[in-house]
C-alpha positions in Angstrom: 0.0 0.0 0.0 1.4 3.7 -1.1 2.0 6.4 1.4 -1.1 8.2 -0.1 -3.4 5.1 -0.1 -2.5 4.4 3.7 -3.0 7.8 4.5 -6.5 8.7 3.2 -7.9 5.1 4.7 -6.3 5.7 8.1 -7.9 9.2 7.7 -11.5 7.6 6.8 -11.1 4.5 9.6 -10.6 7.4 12.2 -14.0 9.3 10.7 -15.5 6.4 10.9 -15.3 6.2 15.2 -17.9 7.2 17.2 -18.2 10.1 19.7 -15.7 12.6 17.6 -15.2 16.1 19.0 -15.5 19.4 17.1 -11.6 19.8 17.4 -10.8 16.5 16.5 -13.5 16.7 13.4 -11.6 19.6 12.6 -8.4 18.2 12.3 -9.6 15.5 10.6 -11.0 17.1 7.9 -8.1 19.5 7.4 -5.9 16.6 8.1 -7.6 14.2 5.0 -6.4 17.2 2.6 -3.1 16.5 3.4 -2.4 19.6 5.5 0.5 18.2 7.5 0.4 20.5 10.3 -2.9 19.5 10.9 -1.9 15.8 10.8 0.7 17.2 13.8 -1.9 18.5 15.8 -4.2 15.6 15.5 -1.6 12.8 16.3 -0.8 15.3 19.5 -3.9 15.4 20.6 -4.6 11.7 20.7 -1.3 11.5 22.5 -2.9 13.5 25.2 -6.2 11.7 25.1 -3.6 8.5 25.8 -5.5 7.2 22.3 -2.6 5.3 21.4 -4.7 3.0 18.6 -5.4 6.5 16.6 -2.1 8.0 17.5 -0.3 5.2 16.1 -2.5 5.4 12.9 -1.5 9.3 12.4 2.3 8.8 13.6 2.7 5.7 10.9 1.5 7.7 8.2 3.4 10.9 9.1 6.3 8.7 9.8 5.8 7.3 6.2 6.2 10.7 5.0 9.4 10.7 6.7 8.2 13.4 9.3 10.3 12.7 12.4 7.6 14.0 14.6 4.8 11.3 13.2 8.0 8.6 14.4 7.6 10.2 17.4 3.9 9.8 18.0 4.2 6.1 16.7 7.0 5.0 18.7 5.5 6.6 21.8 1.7 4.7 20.9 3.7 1.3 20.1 5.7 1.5 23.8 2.5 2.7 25.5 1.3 -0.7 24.1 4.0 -2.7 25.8 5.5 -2.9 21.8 9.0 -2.0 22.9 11.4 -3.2 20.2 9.0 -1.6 17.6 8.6 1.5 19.6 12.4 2.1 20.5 13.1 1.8 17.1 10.8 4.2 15.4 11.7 6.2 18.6 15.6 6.0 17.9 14.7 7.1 13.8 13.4 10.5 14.8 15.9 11.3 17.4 19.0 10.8 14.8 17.0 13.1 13.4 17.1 15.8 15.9 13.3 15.3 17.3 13.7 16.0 21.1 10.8 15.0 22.4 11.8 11.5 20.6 15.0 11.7 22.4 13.3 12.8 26.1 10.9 9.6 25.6 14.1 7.4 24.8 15.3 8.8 28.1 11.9 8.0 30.2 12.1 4.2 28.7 16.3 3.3 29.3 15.7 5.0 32.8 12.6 2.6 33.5 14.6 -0.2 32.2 17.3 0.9 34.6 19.7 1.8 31.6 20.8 5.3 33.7 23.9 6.1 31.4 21.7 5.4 28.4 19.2 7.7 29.5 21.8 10.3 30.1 22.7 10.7 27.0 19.3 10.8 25.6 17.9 13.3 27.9 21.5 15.2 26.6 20.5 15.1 23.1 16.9 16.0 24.0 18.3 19.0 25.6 20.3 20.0 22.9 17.5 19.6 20.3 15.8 21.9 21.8 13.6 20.5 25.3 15.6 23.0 27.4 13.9 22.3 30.9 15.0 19.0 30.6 18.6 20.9 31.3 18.0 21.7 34.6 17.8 18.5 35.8 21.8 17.2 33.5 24.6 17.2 35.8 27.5 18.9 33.3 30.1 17.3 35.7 28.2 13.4 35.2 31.0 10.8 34.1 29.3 8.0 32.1 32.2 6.9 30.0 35.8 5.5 30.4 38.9 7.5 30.7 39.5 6.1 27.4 36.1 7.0 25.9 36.4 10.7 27.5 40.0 11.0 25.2 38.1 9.6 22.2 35.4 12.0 22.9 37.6 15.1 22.9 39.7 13.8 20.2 37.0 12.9 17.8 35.6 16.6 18.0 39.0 18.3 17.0 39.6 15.8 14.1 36.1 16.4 13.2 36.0 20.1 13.5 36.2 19.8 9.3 33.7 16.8 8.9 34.8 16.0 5.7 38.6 15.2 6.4 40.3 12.0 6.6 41.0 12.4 10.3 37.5 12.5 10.8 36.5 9.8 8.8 39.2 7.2 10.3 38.1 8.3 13.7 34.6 7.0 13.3 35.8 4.0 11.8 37.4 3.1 15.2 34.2 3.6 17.2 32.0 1.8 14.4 34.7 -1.2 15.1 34.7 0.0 18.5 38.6 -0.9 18.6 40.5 -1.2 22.1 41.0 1.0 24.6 37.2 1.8 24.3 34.9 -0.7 26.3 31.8 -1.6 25.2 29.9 0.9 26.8 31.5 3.7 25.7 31.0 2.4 22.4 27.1 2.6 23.3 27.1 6.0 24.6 29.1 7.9 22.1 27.5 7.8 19.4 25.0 9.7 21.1 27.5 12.6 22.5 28.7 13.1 19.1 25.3 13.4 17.5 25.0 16.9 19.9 28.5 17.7 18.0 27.4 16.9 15.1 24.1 18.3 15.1 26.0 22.2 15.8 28.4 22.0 12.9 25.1 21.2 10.6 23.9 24.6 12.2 27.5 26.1 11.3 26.9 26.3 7.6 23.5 28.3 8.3 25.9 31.3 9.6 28.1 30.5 7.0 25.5 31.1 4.5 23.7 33.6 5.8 26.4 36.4 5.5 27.3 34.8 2.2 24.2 36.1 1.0 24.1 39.4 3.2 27.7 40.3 1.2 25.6 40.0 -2.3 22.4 41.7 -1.0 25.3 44.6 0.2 26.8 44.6 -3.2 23.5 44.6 -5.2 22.8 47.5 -3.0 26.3 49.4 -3.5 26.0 48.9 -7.0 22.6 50.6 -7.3 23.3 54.3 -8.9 20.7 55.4 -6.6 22.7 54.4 -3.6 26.6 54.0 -4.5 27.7 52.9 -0.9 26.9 50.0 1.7 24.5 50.5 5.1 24.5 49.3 8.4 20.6 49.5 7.9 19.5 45.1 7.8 16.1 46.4 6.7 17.5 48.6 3.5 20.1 45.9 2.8 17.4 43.1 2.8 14.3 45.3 1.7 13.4 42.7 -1.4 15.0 39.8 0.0 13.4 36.7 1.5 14.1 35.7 5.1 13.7 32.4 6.6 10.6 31.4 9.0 13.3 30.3 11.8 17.0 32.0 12.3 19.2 29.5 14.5 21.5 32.7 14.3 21.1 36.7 14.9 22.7 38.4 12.0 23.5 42.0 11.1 25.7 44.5 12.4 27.3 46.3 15.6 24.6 48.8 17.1 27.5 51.2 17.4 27.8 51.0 13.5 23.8 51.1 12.8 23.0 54.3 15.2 19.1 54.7 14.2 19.3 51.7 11.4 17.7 48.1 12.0 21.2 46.8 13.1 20.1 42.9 13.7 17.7 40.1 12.5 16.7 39.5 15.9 14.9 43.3 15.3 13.9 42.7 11.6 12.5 39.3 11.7 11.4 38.8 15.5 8.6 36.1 14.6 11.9 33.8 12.8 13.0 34.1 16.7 10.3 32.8 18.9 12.0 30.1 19.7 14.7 31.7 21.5 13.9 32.7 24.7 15.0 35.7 26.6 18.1 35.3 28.6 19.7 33.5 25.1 18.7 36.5 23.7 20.2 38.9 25.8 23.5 36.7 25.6 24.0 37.1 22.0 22.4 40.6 21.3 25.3 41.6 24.0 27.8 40.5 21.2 26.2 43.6 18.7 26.5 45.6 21.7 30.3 45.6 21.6 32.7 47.9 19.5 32.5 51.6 19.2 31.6 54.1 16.2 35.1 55.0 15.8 35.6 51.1 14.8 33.3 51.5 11.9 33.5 51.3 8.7 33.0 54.3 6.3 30.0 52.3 4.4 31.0 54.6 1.0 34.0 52.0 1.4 33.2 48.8 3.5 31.3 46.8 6.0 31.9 44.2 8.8 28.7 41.7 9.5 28.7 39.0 12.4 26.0 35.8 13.1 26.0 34.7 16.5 24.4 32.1 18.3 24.6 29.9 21.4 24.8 26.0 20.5 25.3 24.7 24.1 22.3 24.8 26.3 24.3 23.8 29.1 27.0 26.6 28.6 24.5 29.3 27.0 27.2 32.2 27.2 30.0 29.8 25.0 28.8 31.8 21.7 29.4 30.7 18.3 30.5 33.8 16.4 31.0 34.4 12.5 32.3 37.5 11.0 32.5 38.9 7.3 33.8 41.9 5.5 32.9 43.4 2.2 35.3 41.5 0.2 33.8 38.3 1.3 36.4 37.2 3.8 34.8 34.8 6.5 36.4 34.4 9.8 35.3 31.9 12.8 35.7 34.1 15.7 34.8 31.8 18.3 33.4 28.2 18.0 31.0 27.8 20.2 30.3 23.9 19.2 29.0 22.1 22.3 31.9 21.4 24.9 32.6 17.6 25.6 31.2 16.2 28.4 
């Protein structure tokens, strides 16, 4: 059976039950035209409900669609069913996939199984996705791996800090073979700690890009007769350009350099920011805060943009900072990759 056939007979075996609310007819109905979102809310509200049967039906078909939330909802439904092999795995599929709440339910089931270093590292990872009150509660100081897997740890994010190179590639080899000194468990566990890792130098190439493409929108703007110089102004510089519905970084320019000018992202596109809650946000706007005037620029001439961000939950104030001039030269200020635990 296609994805499409599954999903409009699970869709018509659900309107098909008895007793259906108005929010859940609702959802249904936007749900059977394929609105995804709506497929989202419907699968989260039978998790609520503890409807596993119908949750499991949504979740499959999302899951089908390779939607790591809809693994989510069907790995949860299939373990609240007692279906643990089948759960853990669909479970395990979203959270390589960066879906905390996947992750945080990983972490609920090894702890109840009594698999506390396991659980660790999956209530790390959900914390790192994005589940940040599960922080709280994450000992930084927690040793759950060998001396020997700590090294490895350490080692493995230098050699990888360019993920393409050799060094990087032979050192995963060794953990796939899980060659000697590491034990067995920390051949468990890190693969885990280096998804976090990971994870943040995927996010890298977003700040990477993004002042890539705030250099052309400057020169497209310098080379307009009308204008003839650069600004410091994000919302002249970016006036016809698309933006992005979610920023993992706040891009722009020093305050000092912007005086009455949009000077950040974080300012121009505030709904691509909801996510990121107020004391991150004082953290990194802190960064535009810095320099003076007399460090400027003379736009007629050049420009200096930065993207900042904070990639580590459990050190917030270890920023990752990117910085670009006018000529395109791109500079790693500080990488603020998540520190080894």
């Amino acid at each position: 059976m296609n994805f499409l056939t599954f999903f409009l007979f699970t869709i018509c075996s659900l309107f098909a039950q008895q007793n259906v609310s108005p929010l859940e007819k609702e959802l249904l109905q936007m749900c059977s035209k394929r609105d995804l979102a709506s497929c989202e809310r419907l699968a989260a509200l039978y998790v609520r409900q503890e409807n596993w049967d119908n949750a499991l039906m949504i979740g499959e078909a999302l899951c089908g669609k390779e939607i790591p939330i809809g693994c989510t909802f069907a790995g949860m439904s299939l373990l609240a069913k007692k279906k643990s092999l089948e759960g853990t795995k669909l479970l395990n599929l979203a959270c390589d996939k960066f879906e905390a709440y996947a992750c945080r339910s990983l972490g609920r089931f090894m702890k109840s199984t009594g698999q506390n270093d396991l659980s660790h590292v999956y209530f790390r990872r959900a914390c790192h996705f994005g589940l940040t009150d599960i922080c709280r509660d994450l000992s930084k100081k927690k040793s759950i791996l060998s001396s020997a897997g700590s090294d490895f740890n350490k080692k493995t994010t230098l050699d990888c800090s360019d993920t393409k190179s050799t060094a990087c590639s032979d050192k995963l080899q060794q953990l796939t073979k899980c060659i000697s000194p590491l034990t067995k468990n920390d051949c468990e566990l890190l693969p885990g700690l280096l998804s976090i890792f990971f994870r943040a130098k995927l996010i890298q190439s977003e700040a990477k890009a993004l002042l890539t493409s705030l250099v052309a929108a400057e020169k497209k703007l310098k080379a307009n007769p009308k204008e003839n110089t650069f600004s410091f102004d994000l919302k002249k510089v970016l006036l016809k350009e698309p933006h992005l519905q979610k920023y993992h970084y706040v891009f722009g320019f020093l305050l000092a350099c912007s005086g009455q000018g949009v000077a950040t992202s974080l300012d121009l596109f505030p709904a691509s920011y909801q996510h990121l809650d107020s004391p991150h946000r004082k953290i990194i706007l802190n960064e535009f805060q810095k320099g003076k005037t007399k460090d400027c620029y003379d736009p007629k001439f050049g420009f200096e943009a930065f993207a900042v961000t904070s990639l580590d939950p459990l050190n917030p104030k270890h920023l990752d900072i990117w910085k670009i001039n006018h000529d395109g030269d791109l500079m790693h200020v500080h990488d603020g990759a998540p520190l080894a635990p």
